[in-house]
N, C-alpha and C positions, 0 to 999 in steps of 0.2 A: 504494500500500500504506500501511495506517495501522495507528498502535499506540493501544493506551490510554494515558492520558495525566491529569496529574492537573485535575480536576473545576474546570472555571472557567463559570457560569452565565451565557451572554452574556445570555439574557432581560431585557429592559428595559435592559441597560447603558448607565448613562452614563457621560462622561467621567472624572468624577472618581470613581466607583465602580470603574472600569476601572484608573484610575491608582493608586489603592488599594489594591487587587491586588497591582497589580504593584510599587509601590515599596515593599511591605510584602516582596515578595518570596515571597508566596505563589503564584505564577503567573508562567510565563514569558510574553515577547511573542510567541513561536513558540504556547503553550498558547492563548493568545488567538485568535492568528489560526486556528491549528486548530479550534476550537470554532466559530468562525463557518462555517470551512468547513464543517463538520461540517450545521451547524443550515442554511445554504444544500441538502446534498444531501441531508438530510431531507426539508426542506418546500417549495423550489424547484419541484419538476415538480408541484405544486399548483397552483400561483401564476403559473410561468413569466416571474418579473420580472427574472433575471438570464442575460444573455446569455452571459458568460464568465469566467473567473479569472484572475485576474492569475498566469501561470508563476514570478513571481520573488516572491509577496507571502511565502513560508516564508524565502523567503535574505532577504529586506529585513526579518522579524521576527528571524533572526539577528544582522545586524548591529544591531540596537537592542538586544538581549539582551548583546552586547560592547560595549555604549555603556555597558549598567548596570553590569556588573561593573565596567569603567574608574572608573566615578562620573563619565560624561560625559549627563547627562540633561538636555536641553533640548527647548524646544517646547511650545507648548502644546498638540498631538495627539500627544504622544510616544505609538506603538503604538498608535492610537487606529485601527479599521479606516474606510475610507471606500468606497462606492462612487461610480462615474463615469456618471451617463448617457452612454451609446453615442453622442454628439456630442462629445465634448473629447478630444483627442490627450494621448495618455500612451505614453510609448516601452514597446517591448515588446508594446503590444495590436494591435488594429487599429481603425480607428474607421470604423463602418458606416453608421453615422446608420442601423442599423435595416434597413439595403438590402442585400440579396444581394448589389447590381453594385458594390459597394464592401467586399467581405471583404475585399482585400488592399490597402485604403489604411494602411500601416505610417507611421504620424507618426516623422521623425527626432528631432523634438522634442517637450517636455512644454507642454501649451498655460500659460501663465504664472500661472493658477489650480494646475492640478494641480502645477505646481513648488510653488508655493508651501506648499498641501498640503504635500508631500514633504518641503520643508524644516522646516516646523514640526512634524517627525516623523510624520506622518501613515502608516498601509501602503495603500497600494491596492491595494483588494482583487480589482476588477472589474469588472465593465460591465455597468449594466442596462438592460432594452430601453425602448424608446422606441415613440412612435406614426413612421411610417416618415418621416424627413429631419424630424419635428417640425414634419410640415402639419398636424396633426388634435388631437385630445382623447378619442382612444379607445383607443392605445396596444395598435397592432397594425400586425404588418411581416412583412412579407417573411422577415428574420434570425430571428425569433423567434417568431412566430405571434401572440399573444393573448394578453397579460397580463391577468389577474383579478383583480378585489378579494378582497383578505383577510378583509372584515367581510361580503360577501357574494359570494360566486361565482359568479353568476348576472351581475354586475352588471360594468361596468369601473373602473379605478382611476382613473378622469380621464387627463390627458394634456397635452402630449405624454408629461410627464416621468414618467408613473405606472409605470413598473418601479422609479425609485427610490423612488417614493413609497411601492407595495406594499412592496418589497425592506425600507426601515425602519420601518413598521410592523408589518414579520413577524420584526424583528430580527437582520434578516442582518448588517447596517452598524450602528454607533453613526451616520454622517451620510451622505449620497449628495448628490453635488450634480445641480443641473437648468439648463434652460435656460428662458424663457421672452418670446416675442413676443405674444402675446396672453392666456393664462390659465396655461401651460404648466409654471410652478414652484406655483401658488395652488393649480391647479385637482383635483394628485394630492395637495396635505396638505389641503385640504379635504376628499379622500374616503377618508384614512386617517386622519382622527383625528391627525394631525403639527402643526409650526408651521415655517413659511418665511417667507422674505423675498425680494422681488423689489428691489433695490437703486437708488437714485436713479440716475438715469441719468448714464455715467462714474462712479460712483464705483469699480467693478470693471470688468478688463480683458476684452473675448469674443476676444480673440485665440486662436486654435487650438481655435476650434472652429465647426461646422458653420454657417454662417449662414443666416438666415431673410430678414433686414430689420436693414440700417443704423439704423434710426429705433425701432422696436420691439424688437428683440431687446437680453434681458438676462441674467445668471446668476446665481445664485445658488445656494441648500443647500436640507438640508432635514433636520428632528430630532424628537425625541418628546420635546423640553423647550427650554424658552427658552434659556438657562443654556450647553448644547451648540448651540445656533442661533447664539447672538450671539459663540460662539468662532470658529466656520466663518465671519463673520462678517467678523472681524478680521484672521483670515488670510487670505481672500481678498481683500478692501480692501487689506492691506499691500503688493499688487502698484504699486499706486502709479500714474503716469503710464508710461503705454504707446506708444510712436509708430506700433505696430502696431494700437492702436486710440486715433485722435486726438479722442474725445470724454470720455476718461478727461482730457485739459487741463482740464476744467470742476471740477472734484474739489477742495477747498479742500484742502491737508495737514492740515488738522485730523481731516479726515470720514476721511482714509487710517490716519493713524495712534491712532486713538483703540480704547482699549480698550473696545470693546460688553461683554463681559463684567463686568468691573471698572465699569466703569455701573449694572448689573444689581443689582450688590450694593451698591452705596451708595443709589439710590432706593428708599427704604422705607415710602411717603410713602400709598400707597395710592391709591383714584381718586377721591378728596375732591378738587373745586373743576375739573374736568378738564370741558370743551366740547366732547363730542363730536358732530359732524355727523350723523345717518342721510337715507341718498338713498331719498327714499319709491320715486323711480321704477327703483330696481334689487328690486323687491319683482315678484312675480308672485304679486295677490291672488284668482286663480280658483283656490279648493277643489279638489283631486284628492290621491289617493294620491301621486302624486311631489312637489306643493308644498304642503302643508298639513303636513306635518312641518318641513319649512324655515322657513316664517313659525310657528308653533309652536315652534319653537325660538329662533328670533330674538325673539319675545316675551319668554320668560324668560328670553333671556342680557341685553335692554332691561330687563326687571324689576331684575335683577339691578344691574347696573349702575348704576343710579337709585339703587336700596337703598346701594348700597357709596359714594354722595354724588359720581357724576358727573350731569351734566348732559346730558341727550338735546337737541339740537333738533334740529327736523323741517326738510330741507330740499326745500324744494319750489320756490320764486323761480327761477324762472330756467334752470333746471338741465336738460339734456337728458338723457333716457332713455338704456339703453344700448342700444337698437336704432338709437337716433340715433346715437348714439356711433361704433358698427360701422360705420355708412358711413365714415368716415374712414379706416379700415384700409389702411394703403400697402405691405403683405406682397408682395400680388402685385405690383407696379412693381417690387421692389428683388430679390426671390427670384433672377432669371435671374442678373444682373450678381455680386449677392453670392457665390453658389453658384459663378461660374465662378471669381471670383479666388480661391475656396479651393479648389479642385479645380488650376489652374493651378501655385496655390506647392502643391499637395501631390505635383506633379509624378508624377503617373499616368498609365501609358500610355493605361489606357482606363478609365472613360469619363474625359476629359479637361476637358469640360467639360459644361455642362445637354444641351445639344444632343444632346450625345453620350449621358449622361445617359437623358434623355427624349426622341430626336429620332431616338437609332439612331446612329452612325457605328464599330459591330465592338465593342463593348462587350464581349460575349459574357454579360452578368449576367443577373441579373431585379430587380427591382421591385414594390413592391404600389401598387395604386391603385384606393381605395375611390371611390365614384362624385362626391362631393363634393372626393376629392383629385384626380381629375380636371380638373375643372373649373379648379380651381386653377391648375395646371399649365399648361392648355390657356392661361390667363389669361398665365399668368406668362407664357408663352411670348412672345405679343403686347405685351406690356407692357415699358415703362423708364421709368426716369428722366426721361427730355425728354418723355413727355405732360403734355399739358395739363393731366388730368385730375389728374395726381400732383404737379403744380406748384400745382394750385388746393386740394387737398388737406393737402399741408404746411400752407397759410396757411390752412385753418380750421381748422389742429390749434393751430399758435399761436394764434388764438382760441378753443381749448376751456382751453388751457393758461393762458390772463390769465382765463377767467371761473372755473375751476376757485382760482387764487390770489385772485382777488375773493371767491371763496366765504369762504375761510379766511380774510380779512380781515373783510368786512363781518358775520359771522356770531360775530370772534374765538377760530376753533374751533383746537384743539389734533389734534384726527384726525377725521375721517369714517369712519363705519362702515358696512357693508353685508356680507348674504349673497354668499360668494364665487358661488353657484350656487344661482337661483331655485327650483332642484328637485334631487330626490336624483340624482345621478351616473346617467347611463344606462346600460340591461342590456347585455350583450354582443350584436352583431349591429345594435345603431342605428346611424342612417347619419352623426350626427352628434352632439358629445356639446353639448347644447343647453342655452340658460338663464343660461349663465355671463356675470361680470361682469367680468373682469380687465383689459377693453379701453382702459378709463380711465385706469389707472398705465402700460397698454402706450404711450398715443400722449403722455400728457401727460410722463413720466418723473420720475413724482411717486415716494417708496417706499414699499412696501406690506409689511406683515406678517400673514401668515394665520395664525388661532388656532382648535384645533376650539371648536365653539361646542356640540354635543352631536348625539346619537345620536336616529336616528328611533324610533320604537315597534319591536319587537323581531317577528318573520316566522320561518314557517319555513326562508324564504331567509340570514335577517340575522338570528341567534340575540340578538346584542347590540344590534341595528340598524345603520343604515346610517350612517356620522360624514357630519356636516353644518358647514361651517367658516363663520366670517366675518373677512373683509378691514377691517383699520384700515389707510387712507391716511392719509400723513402731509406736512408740506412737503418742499421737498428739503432732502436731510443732514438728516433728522431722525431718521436709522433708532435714534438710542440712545433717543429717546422711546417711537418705536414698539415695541421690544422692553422697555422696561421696562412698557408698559399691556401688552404680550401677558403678561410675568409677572406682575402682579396679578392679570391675568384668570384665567390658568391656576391662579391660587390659591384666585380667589375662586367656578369654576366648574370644577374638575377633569373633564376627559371621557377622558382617553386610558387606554384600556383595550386590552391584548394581543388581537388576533383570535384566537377562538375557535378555529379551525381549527389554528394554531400554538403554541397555549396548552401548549407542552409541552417536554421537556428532549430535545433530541438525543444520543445516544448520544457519551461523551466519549474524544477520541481525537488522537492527536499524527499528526499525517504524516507522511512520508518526503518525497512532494511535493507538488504541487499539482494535483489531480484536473481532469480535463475536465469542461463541461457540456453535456449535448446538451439546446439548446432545444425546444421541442414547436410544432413546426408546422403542427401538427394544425390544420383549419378556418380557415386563410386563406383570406379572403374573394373575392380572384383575386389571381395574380401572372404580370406580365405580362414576356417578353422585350422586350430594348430594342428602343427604336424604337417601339412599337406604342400609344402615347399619344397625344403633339405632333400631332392631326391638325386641330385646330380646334373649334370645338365643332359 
């Protein structure tokens, strides 16, 4: 049950428009969180990017509403909403990874990202869906059906992480975070029109949440401005050294504790005398309706950039393609082993581990498995660690990784630039979401910031067009350079505009509590009982 309530406009909110509000005392933090709720069961069953509400997000806007009146206000997301992709444990939800056979894996604990969140005031608001366990880039499961793009509905929002990617695009969240092993944080703010970060490897914790790959998997956020990026940013970094994930020891204290924000605002230098790299071979130069708005747009965000007194070189020396690239992918070798040690400390009757999982042993769940996630599967199954193959693998990755740091020396480039995705994000119903580049930051664990770069020609699918992103790589620990060229850029080429379809004010109202969502799992593509995969190929 909900009352009216007074008028707080979450559309486009950012942090500090938010905070404004409220410490002006026009707006409670309950009025806040209500309004988003609000604007979720508005335009949600649209979209279908949010799997569920956090039951306590009204009491946890309470108590920060008894923090104000006290004059105990700290944090920098004080009442700031977030959502969680559907892979991070946060007590009270359940964390699905997206999978039916996992509705009732109840985390006792907060994975050490979302504490952190939490403590820098943060509400969490909820959980948005994912492409299922975060094998895909189409962001469709089993828990939730078929997420959509916002700027076209026909189309998907990339993936895995695109429920959070749609969900802040459409204004549900001020930030969502994501996960990503191969393109999985880049791949949904490139096709919303957002800006992310995929974070130098170790410098944030993946502890308590759903793993992919040891070697590839990372976390990160995601925003509709630099400014709220590089705060998510900082408080996710302040997790610091993690024993529960022993590659966060790589992390200098400088990279943990530095404010990205307070960076943001001192560099005001613009992109005068700045060396940026472009990788001619992440380009796809055959003409078609899905990549000739891509390079089209990369032209004049190159224009641009030239103009504003950075420096392009072309790098072409040396440098392997990303179809090169892709063979290196060690996902499948580490998927079984990873998966089972979190499924073990989550201490679930069933399924208990992959096997069980995918393999059958009374599970009683189901599962989605699109034909390429299949395959996948089938791979992982057969696969670890102790092959050959994944042992010969690491060690051309550390050779992609000393020629990718040759690059940046011999070349003395400051970032490399490239389209996140050779072609416009694929329609709903592809088998696979193709084209994309993120594989590069994935094995080297270089960090990358995606920035929309602009909108395709405008359809009657894509009234605005379709957002189109590109990826600035950078060396490691260099995320406060990388976020301050995404703010110039963002200044000096504005593209993030409200999806047309949500272009609109939800009906404003206080809660009592925190409403249900039922997701639409309308046209899953098959969902299989367990057991009925693991057969080989």
């Amino acid at each position: 049950m909900a009352s009216l309530g007074t008028e707080f406009d979450v559309w486009e909110v950012t942090i500090d428009s938010l905070h404004d509000a409220l410490f002006s005392r026009s707006v409670t933090c309950r009025e806040v969180v209500s309004s988003f709720i609000a604007r979720i069961e508005e335009y949600n069953p649209r979209i279908n990017a949010v799997i569920s509400l956090n039951p306590t997000a009204l009491s946890d806007a309470d108590g920060l509403d008894a923090r104000i009146a006290a004059g105990n206000v700290t944090g920098a997301l004080f009442c700031v909403p977030v959502l969680l992709k559907d892979n991070f444990d946060a007590v009270g939800m359940s964390t699905t990874g997206g999978c039916r056979a996992l509705a009732h894996n109840k985390p006792l604990e907060d994975a050490p990202t979302v504490r952190a969140l939490k403590d820098a005031g943060a509400v969490i608001l909820g959980k948005t869906n994912l492409h299922e366990m975060a094998l895909e880039g189409l962001t469709v499961s089993s828990f939730c059906g078929q997420t959509v793009n916002p700027y076209d509905l026909t189309r998907t929002p990339g993936g895995s992480s695109g429920g959070s990617g749609a969900a802040v695009a459409a204004s549900f969240a001020v930030l969502a975070t994501g996960t990503d092993t191969v393109n999985s944080l880049r791949s949904p703010a490139s096709a919303n029109a957002l800006f992310s970060f995929r974070p130098t490897r170790g410098l944030i914790s993946r502890a308590g949440v759903i793993p992919v790959s040891y070697t590839q998997d990372a976390v990160g956020a995601m925003a509709r401005n630099p400014r709220d990026l590089a705060v998510a940013l900082t408080v996710m970094a302040s997790v610091g050294y993690d024993p529960r994930d022993n590659v966060t020891a790589l992390a200098p204290p400088e990279a943990r504790q530095r404010d990205y924000a307070a960076t943001l605002q001192l560099d005001r230098n613009g992109l005068e005398g700045l060396r940026l790299g472009l990788l001619n071979g992440f380009f796809n130069q055959t003409a078609s309706p899905e990549t000739t708005p891509v390079n089209d747009i990369m032209a004049s965000m190159l224009s641009k950039l030239a103009a504003a007194g950075a420096e392009i070189v072309n790098i072409t020396d040396r440098f392997p393609s990303t179809l090169s690239v892709a063979k290196l992918d060690v996902q499948a070798f580490e998927f079984r082993e990873a998966l089972d040690s979190y499924l073990e400390a989550a201490a679930l009757s069933h399924p208990a581990s992959f096997g069980e999982l995918y393999g059958g042993g009374g599970g009683g769940g189901e599962f989605l498995v699109i034909p390429a996630q299949h395959r996948f599967i089938n791979r992982a199954a057969s696969s670890s660690t102790t092959d050959v193959a994944y042992l010969d693998a690491l060690h051309r990755i550390r050779n992609l990784t000393l020629e990718l740091r040759a690059t940046f020396a011999t070349h003395r480039l400051d970032a490399i630039i490239y389209p996140e995705q050779q072609n416009l994000v694929v329609k709903v119903g592809s088998p696979s979401q193709s084209g994309r580049n993120g594989i590069l930051a994935a094995l080297t664990g270089h960090p990358v910031v995606c920035v929309p770069a602009g909108l395709s020609p405008p359809s009657d699918d894509a009234p605005l067009g379709v957002p189109v992103g590109m990826e600035i790589l950078g060396r490691p620990w260099s995320e406060d350079l990388l976020l301050s060229i995404a703010s110039r850029i963002s200044e000096l080429v504005p593209v993030r505009k409200m999806p047309p379809f949500a272009n609109g004010t939800a009906e404003h109202r206080v809660y009592d509590s925190v409403p249900s969502i039922t997701p639409n799992v309308a046209n899953i593509p098959e969902v299989y009982p367990l057991g009925d995969v693991v057969s080989g190929e």
